[in-house]
C-alpha positions in Angstrom: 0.0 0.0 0.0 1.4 4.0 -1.2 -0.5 5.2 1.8 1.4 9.0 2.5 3.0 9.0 -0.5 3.7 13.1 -2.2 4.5 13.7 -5.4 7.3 16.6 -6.2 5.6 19.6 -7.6 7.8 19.1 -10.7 6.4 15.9 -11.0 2.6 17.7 -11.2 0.8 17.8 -14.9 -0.3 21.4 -13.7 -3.4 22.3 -15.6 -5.2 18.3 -15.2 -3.7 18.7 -11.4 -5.8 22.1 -10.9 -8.6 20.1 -12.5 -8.1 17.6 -10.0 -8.1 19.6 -6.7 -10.5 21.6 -7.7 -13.1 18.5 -8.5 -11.9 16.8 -5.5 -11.8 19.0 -3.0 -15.5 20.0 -3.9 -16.2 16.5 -4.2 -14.5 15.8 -0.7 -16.1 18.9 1.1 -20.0 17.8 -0.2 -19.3 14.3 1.1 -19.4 12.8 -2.1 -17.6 9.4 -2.7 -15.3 9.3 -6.0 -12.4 7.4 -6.9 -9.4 8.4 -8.9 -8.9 6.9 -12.2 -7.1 6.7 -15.8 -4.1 8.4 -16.6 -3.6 10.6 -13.4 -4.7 7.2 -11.0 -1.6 6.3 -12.8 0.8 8.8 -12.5 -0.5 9.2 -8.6 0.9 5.8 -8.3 4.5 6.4 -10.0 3.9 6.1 -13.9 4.6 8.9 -16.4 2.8 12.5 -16.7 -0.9 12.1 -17.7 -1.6 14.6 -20.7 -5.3 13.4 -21.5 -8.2 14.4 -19.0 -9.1 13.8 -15.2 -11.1 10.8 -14.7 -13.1 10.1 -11.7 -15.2 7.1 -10.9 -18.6 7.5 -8.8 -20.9 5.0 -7.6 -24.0 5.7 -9.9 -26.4 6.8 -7.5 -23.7 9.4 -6.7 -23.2 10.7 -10.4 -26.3 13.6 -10.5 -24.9 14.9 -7.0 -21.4 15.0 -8.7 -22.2 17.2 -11.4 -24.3 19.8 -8.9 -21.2 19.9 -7.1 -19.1 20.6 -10.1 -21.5 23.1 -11.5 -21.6 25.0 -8.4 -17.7 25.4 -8.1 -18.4 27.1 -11.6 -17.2 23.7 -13.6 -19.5 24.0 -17.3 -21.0 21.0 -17.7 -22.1 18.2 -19.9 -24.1 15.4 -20.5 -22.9 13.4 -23.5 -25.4 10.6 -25.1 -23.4 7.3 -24.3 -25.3 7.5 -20.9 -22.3 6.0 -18.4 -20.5 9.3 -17.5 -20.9 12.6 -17.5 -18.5 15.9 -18.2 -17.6 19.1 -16.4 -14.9 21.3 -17.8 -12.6 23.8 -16.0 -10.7 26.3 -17.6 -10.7 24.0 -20.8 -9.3 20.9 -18.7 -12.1 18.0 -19.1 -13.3 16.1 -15.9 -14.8 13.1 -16.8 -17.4 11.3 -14.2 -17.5 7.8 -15.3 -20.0 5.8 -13.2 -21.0 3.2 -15.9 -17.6 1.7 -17.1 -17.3 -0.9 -19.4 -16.5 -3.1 -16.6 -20.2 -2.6 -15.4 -21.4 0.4 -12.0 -18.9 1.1 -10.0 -19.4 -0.3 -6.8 -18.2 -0.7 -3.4 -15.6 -3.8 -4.5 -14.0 -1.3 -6.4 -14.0 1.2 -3.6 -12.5 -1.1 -1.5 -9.5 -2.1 -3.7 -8.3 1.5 -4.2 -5.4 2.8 -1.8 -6.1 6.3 -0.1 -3.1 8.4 -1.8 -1.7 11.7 -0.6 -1.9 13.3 -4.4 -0.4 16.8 -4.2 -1.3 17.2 -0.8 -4.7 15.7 -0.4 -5.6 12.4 0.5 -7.9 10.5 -2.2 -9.1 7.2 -2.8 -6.8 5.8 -6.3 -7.9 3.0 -7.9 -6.0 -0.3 -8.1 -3.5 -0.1 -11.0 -5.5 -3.6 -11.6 -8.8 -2.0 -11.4 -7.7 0.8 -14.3 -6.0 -1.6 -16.4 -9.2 -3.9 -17.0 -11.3 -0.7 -17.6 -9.0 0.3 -20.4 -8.4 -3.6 -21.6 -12.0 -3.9 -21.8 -12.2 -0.5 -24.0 -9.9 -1.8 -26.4 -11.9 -3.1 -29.9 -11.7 -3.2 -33.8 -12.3 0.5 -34.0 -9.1 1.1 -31.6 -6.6 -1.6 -31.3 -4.3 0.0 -29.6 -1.9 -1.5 -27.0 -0.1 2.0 -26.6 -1.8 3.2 -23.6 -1.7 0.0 -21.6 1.6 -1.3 -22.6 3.3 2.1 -20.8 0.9 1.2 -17.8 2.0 -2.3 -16.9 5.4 -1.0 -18.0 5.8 1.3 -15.8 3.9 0.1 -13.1 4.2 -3.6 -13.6 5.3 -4.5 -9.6 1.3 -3.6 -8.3 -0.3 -4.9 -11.0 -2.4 -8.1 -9.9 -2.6 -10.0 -12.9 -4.6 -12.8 -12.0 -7.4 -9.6 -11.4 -6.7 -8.9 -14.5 -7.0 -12.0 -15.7 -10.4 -13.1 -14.2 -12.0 -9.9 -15.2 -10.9 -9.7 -18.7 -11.1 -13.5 -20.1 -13.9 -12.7 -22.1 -12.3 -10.0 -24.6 -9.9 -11.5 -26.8 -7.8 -8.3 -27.0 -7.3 -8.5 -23.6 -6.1 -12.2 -23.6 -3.9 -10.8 -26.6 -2.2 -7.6 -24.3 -1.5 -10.4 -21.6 0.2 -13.0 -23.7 2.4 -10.3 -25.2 3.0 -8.7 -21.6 4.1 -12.2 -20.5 6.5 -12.4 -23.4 7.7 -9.1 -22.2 8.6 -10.3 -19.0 5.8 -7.8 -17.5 4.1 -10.3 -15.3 5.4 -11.8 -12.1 
């Protein structure tokens, strides 16, 4: 467990880690419940700058209240079709609130395996490296290929990744099964 752990301020993506505090802290003060995810769940945890957006997970009962408490911290918002997450934007930085992943609602198991982090300076609930590493296996299809994103992840994180999670949870996706054979070839997995 990284319980305590700080990142350097140069370490900090500054724009996404604004985002960040700004969503969380809001988040935190209302008493809503989020987990962090994607790219900066990553780099919280020791893997490289995350360029792309903040992602936060939220039970879906949750997700509504989110968004009030986004909106009222003056956060635009936005409620795309696809129905599992919904968008706030600051300062052109996008916060996504995912609460329907393609690994099905977030839920309390998944609350449960994240680690509380201290990321620049405030504690937070990060996911399991495991946890985000199924979610963007399971993403991966015929439109988008693409091993890039979690090639660099078990990479650079490879020591708390828990593959037989990632196992179990992805044996139904055959790009999945795919990214594991080649990251056991790549002497990625204990």
């Amino acid at each position: 467990m990284l319980t305590g752990r700080s990142l350097p301020v140069a370490e900090q993506p500054h724009a996404l880690v604004d985002a960040l505090k700004k969503a969380g802290g809001a988040l935190h003060d209302a008493g809503v419940p989020y987990l962090l995810r994607g790219g900066l769940a990553c780099w919280a945890r020791g893997a490289r700058e995350s360029e792309h957006d903040v992602d936060l997970f939220l039970r879906p009962d949750d997700a509504e209240r989110a968004a009030e408490v986004l909106a009222a911290v003056g956060m635009r918002l936005e409620r795309p079709p696809e129905g599992w997450l919904l968008k706030a934007f600051d300062d052109g930085v996008q916060v996504d609130l995912i609460f329907r992943p393609s690994t099905g609602p977030v839920d309390d198991a998944m609350f449960a395996r994240a680690d509380e982090l201290e990321v620049v300076a405030m504690p937070m609930r990060v996911a399991s490296v495991g946890d985000v590493l199924v979610t963007k296996l399971l993403a991966i299809n015929e439109q988008d290929p693409s091993f890039r994103d979690v090639l660099a992840i078990a990479r650079s994180l490879r020591e708390q990744i828990d593959w037989d999670f990632v196992r179990e949870h992805t044996a139904k996706s055959p790009f999945a099964r795919a990214f594991v054979t080649l990251a056991e070839g790549l002497q990625l997995v204990a």
